[in-house]
Backbone bond lengths (Angstrom), bond angles and torsions (degrees), N, CA, C in turn:
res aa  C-N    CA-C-N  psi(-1)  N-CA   C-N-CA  omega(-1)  CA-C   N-CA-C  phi
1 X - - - 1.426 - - 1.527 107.79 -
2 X 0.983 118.13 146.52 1.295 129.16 -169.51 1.740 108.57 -137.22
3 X 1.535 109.82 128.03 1.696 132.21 -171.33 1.134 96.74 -56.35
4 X 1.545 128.78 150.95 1.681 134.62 150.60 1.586 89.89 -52.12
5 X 1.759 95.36 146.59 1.664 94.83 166.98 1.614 125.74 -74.41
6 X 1.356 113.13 5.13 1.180 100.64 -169.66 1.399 102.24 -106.60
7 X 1.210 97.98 132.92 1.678 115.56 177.80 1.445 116.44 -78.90
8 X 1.462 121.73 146.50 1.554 124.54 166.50 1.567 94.49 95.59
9 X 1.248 114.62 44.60 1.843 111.26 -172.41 1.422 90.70 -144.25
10 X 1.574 117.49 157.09 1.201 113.86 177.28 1.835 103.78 -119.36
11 X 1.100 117.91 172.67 1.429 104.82 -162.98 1.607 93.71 -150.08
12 X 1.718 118.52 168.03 1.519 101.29 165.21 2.030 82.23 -142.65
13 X 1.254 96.08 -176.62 1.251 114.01 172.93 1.411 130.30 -130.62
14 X 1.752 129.93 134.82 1.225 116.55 -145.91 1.699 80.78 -135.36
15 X 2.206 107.78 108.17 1.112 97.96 167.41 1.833 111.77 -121.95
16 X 1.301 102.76 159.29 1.591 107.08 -179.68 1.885 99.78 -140.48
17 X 1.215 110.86 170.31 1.172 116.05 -163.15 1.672 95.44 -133.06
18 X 1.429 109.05 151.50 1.489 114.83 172.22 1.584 110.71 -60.70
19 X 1.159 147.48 17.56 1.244 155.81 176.75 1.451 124.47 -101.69
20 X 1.811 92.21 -42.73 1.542 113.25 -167.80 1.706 96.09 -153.30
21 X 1.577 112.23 97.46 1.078 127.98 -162.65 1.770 97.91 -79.93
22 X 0.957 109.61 -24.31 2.063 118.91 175.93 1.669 102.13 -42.19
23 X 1.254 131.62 107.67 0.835 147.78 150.72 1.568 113.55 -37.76
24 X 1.544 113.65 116.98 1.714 103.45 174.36 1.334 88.11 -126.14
25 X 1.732 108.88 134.27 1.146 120.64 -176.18 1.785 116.68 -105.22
26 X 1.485 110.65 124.95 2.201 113.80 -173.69 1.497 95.82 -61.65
27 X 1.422 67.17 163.67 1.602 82.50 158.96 1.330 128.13 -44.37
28 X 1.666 136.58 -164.97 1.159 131.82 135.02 1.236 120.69 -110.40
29 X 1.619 104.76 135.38 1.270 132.35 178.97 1.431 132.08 -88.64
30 X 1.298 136.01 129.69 1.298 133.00 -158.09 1.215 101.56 -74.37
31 X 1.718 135.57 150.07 1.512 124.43 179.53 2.280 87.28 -121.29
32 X 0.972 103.07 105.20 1.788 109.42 -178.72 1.832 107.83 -103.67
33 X 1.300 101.52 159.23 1.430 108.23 177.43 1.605 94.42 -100.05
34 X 1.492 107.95 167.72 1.322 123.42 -169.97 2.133 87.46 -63.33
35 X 1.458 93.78 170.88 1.598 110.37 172.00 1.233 104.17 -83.53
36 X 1.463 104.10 157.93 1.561 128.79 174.94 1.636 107.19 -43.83
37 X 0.992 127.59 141.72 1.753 132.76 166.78 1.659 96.41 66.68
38 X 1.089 143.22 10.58 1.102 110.75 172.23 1.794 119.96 -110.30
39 X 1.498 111.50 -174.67 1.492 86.37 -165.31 1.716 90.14 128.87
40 X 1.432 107.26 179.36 1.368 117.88 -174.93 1.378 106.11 -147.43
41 X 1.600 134.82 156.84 0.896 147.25 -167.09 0.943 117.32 -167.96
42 X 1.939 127.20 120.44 1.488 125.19 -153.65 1.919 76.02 -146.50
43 X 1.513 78.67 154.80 1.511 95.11 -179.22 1.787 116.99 -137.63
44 X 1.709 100.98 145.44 2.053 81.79 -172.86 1.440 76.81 -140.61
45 X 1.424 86.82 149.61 1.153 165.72 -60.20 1.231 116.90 -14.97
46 X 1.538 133.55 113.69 1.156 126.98 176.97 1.929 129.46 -65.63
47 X 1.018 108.19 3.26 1.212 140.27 174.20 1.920 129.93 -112.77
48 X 1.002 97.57 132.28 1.575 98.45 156.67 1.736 121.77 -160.43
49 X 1.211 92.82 156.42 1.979 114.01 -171.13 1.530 111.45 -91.96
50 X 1.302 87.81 98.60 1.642 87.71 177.58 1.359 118.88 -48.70
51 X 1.417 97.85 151.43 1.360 123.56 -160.05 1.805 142.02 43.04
52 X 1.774 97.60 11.29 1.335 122.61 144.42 1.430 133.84 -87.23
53 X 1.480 108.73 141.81 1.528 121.96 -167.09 1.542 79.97 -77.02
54 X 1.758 101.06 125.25 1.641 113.18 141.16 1.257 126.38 -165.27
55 X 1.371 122.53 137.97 1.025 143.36 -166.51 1.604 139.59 -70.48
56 X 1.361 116.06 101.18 1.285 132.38 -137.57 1.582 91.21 -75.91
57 X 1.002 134.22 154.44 1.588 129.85 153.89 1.848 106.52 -134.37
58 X 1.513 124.22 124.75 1.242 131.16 -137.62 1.968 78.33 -130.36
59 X 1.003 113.30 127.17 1.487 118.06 168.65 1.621 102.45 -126.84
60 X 1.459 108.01 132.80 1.880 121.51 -176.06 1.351 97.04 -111.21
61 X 0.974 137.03 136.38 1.276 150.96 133.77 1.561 130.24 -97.11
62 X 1.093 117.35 106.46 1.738 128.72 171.38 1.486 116.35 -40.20
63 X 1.132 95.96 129.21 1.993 93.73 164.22 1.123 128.10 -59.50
64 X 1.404 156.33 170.28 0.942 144.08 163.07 1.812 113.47 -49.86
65 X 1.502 108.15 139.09 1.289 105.98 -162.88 1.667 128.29 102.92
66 X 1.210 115.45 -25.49 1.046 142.01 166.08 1.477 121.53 71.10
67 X 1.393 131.32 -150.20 1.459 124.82 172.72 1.969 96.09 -135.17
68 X 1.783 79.14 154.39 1.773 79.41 -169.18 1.609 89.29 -149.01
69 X 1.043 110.59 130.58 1.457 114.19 -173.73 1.726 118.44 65.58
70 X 1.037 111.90 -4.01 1.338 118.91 -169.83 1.511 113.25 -85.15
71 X 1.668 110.88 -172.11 1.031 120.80 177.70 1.493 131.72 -158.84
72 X 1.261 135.63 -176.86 1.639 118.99 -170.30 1.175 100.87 -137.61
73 X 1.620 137.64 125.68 0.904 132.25 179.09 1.875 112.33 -127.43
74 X 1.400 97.73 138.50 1.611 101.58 -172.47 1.306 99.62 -113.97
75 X 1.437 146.14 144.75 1.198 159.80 122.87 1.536 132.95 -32.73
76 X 1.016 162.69 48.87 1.234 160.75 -128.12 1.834 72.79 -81.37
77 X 1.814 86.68 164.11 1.917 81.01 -173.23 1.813 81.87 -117.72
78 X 1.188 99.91 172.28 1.566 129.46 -164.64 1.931 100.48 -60.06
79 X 1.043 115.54 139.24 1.462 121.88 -174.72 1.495 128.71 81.93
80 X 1.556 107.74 -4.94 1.463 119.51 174.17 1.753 101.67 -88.84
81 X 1.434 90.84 171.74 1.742 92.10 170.31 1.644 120.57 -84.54
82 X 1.619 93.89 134.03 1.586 94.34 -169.80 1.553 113.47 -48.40
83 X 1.590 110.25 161.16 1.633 82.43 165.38 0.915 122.95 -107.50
84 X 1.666 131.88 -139.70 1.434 99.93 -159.29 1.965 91.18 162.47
85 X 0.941 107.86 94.93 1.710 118.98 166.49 1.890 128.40 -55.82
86 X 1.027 97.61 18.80 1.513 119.98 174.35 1.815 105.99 -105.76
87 X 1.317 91.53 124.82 1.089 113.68 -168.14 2.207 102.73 -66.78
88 X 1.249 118.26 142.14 1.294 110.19 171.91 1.507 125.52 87.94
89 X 1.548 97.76 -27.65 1.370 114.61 168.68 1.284 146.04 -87.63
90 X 1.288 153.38 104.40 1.054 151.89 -121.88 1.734 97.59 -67.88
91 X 1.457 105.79 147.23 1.560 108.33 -158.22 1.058 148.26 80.52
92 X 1.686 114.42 -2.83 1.152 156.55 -176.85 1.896 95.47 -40.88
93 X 1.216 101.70 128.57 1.223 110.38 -171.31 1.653 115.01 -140.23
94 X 1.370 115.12 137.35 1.900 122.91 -154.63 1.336 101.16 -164.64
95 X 0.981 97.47 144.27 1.740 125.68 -163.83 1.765 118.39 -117.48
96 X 1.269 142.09 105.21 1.847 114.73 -170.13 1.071 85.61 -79.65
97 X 1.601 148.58 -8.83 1.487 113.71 175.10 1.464 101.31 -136.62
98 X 1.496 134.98 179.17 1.024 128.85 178.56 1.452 127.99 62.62
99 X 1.313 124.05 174.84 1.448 133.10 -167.62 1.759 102.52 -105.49
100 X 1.272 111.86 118.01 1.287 112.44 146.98 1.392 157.83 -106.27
101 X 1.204 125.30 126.05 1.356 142.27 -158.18 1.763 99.95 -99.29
102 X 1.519 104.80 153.85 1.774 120.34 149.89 0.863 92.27 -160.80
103 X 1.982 87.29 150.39 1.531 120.36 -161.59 1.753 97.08 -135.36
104 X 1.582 122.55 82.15 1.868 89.35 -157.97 0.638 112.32 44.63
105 X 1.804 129.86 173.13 1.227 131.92 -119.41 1.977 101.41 -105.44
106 X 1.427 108.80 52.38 1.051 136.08 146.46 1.436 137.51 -86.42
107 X 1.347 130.17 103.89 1.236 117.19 -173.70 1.760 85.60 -96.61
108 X 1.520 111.03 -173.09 1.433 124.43 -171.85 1.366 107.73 173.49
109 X 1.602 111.00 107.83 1.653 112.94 168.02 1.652 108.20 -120.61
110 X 1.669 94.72 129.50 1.768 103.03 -162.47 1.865 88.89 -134.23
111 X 1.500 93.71 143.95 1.569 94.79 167.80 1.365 96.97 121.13
C-alpha cells in the first residue's frame, strides 16, 4: 500500500474481509513528509584535478516520506568557480527537476 503523496493530511483505513463484508474503519493516521536534512546525496565523479574543468553530477534522494515544499542546497567551497545558471559560462549550473537558484557560492534547487 502506498500513502497519498500529500503530506500534512490525515487519512483512515476501511478494511472488510470476504467473510464479513461490514466495513471496520482505523483510526486516523498522520500522512508526514520526511524531516528537515535528511535524505542522501552522492556525487560523480568523486574526484577532481586541480585546475581542470569537470563536471560534477550531484544526485538527492528523499527519505522515506519524501520532500514537499522543500529544497536542496549545495555549497560550492571557497576557491572553486562560483556558480552560476547561465548557460556557457563557467559554473554553469542545471537541475532535471525543479528550479534553480545561486546566491554566492550557493547553489539551491526548490520546487
Amino acid at each position: 500500500m502506498t500513502n497519498p503523496a500529500t503530506a500534512n493530511a490525515s487519512a483512515t483505513l476501511a478494511v472488510s474481509t470476504s467473510a464479513n463484508t461490514t466495513a471496520v474503519t482505523s483510526p486516523s493516521y498522520a500522512i508526514t513528509n520526511a524531516a528537515d536534512g535528511s535524505g542522501t546525496m552522492t556525487v560523480s565523479p568523486t574526484t577532481a584535478t586541480a585546475g581542470a574543468t569537470t563536471t560534477l553530477t550531484f544526485t538527492y534522494a528523499a527519505a522515506a516520506g519524501g520532500l514537499s515544499s522543500g529544497a536542496v542546497a549545495i555549497t560550492v567551497p571557497s576557491g572553486w568557480t562560483a556558480p552560476s545558471t547561465s548557460s556557457g559560462h563557467a559554473g554553469y549550473t542545471t537541475a532535471s527537476t525543479g528550479t534553480v537558484s545561486v546566491a554566492s557560492q550557493v547553489i539551491t534547487v526548490s520546487g
